[in-house]
N, C-alpha and C positions, 0 to 999 in steps of 0.2 A: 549409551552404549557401553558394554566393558571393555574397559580401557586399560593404558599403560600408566601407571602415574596419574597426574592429576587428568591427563589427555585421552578423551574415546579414541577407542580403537578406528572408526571409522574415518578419523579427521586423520592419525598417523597411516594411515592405509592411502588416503589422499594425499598426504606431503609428499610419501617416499613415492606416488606414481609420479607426480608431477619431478623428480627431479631425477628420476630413471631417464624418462621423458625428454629433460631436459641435455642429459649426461652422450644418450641416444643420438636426438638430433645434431649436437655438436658434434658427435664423433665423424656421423654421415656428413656435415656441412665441411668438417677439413680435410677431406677423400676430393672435394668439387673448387677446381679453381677459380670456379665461376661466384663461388659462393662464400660472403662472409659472415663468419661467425657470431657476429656482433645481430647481422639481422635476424638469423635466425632465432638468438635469444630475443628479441624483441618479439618475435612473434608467437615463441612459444609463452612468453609472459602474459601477451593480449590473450592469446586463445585462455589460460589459467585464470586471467581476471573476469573475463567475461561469461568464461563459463560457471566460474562462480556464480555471478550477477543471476547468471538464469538459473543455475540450481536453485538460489533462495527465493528468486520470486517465482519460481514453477512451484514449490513448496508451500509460497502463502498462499499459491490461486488456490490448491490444492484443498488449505484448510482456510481457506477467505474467512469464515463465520467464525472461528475462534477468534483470529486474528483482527477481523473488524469490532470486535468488540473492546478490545487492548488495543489500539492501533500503535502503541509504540514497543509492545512485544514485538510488531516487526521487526526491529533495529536489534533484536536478542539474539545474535547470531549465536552466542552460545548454549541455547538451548539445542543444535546439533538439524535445526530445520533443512534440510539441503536436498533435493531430493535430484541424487546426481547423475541418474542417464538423461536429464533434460538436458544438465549441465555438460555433458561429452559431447551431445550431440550437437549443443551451440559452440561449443569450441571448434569441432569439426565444419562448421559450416564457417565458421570465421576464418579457417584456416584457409579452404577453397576459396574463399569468398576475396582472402587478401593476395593469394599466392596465383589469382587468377591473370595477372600480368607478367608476373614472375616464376615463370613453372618450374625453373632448377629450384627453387627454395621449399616447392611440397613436398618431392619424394623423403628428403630429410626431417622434416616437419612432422608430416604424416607416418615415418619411420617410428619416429620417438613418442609419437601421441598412442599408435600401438601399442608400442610395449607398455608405456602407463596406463594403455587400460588394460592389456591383459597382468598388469602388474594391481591394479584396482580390484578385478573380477578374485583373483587368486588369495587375495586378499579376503574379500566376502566371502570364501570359501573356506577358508581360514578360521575365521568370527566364523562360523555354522559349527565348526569343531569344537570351537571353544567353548560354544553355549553349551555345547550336548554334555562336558563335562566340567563343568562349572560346579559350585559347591551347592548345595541343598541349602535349606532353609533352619538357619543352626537350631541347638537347642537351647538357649539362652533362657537363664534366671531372670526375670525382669519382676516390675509389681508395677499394680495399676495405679491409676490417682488414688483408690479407697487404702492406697496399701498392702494390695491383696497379691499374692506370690503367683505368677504367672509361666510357664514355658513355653518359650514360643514357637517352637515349631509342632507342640505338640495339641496346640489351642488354635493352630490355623488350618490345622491338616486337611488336604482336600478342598481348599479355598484357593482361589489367586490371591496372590498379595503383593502391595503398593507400600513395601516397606522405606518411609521417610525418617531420617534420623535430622533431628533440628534442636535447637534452642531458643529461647526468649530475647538472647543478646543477638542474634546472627541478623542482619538487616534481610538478607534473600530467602532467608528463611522465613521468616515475618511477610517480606511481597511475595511467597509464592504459595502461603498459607490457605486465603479465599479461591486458587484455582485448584487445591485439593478437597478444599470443603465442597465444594460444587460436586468435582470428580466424584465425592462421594455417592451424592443423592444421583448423579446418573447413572452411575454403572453399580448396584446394587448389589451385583454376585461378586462384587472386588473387596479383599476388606482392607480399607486403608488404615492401615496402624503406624499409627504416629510414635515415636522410638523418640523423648527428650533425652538429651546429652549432656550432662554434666551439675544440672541442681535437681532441687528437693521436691516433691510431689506438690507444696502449695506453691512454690515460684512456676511451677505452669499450668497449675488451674489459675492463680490468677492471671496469668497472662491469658489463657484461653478464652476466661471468661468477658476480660476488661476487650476484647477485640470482637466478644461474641460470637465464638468458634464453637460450633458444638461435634466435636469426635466421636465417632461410635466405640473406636478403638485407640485410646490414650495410654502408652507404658512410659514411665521414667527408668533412668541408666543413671544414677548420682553418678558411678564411677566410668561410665562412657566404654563398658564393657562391649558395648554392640559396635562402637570403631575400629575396638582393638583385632576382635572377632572379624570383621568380616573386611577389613586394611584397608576402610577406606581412608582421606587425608584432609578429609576439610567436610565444613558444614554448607549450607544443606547438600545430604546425598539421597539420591531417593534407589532404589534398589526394588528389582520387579523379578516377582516369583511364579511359577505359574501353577496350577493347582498339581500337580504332581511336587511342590515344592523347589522345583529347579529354579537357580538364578537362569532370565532367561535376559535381563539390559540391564543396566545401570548408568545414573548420571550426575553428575557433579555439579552444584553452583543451580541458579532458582530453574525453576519448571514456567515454561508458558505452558497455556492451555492447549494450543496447537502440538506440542512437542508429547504432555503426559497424552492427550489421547488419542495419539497417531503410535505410539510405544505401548497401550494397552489393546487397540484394535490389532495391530499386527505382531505381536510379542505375546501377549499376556492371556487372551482373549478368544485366539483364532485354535489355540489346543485346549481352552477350557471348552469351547463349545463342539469341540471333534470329540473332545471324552464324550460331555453329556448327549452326543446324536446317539453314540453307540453303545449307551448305557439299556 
């Protein structure tokens, strides 16, 4: 997702509902002399933890066959897997479900679970703004493995693109390497180009080689021009353009297979093939 700092946007859209949320229900719980504030945090905590719980495993059922293939990219919560109206509405049933002996502790409860989802919602509306003007897809000097002088947005034009920036030395770079090579040979019309950061043309052919990677689209950056250019702050970043060139997500830290092709079907994918209907 595009994000603030190292953190997507979707997950700080999530913290700040959950403590509007929380800030909410407290306010309503010390209005009730009946009610202390102590419980109500507790329940707004349960509702957060468990709604979690079901966001992320609503998200593997979702994409089970990625996931059952890696079964401990489960556990990769930060690949951003979440898929969160499962997760509100398990919260909200927990909330009913606890506050069902205790009815002065919903109205405040359900007060504060309110506004963090319309603080959630407003938020996704937000990120829709953001993507629409997000920056295009730069024109950066790069060269290929042969050496050869490249610009990049003028060598992609009218393609989607799966822009990964990595290195040899980055370890999640390295483990998320074989679920872009895959990504490759499935999605066909994507070109995934591979952006090396910081050494020479033969320190990543041979690494590409010695792992048996074969890229369609390999650039090296000696001088790591493509971080400076597009701010991101750590390796690996994968950055998704859509054939108009627009940044349309971006993410930080290794890719599961479940997360890159649930971010090209719904991001990257669903306006290339709305152009080509009405071409």
């Amino acid at each position: 997702m595009i994000g603030i700092g190292p953190y997507s946007f979707s997950v700080i859209a999530v913290l700040a509902a959950v403590i509007v949320a929380w800030i909410v229900a407290r306010v309503f719980a010390r209005r009730r002399p009946d009610i202390t504030p102590k419980a109500v945090d507790g329940l707004i905590l349960d509702a957060v933890l468990w709604g979690a719980v079901a966001a992320r495993l609503g998200y593997i059922a979702q994409w089970w066959d990625e996931y059952a293939a890696a079964p401990l990219s489960m556990l990769s919560i930060g690949d951003g897997g979440f898929t969160w109206w499962i997760g509100v509405l398990a919260a909200l049933a927990l909330i009913l479900w606890k506050t069902r002996a205790a009815r002065a502790q919903r109205a405040p409860v359900l007060a504060g679970a309110t506004v963090g989802v319309l603080i959630w919602l407003a938020a996704g509306s937000t990120l829709t703004l953001m993507q629409r003007s997000a920056p295009p897809l730069p024109a950066l000097e790069l060269s290929t493995l042969d050496e050869r002088p490249i610009t990049l947005n003028a060598a992609y034009a009218g393609r989607p693109v799966v822009l990964n920036l990595w290195a040899s030395w980055c370890p999640p770079c390295r483990r998320e390497m074989p679920v872009l090579h895959q990504a490759q040979t499935e999605f066909p019309d994507v070109a995934f180009v591979m952006v090396n950061q910081g050494e020479r043309a033969q320190q990543a052919r041979t690494f590409l080689e010695r792992e048996d990677l074969t890229f369609k689209d390999v650039l090296v950056d000696p001088s790591s021009k493509a971080m400076q250019t597009l701010g991101t702050r750590g390796l690996p970043t994968t950055l998704f353009f859509d054939d108009q060139g627009r940044l349309v997500d971006t993410h930080l830290g290794e890719l599961t297979k479940a997360s890159l092709k649930h971010t090209l079907l719904r991001n990257v994918l669903s306006s290339h093939r709305t152009n080509t209907d009405t071409e």
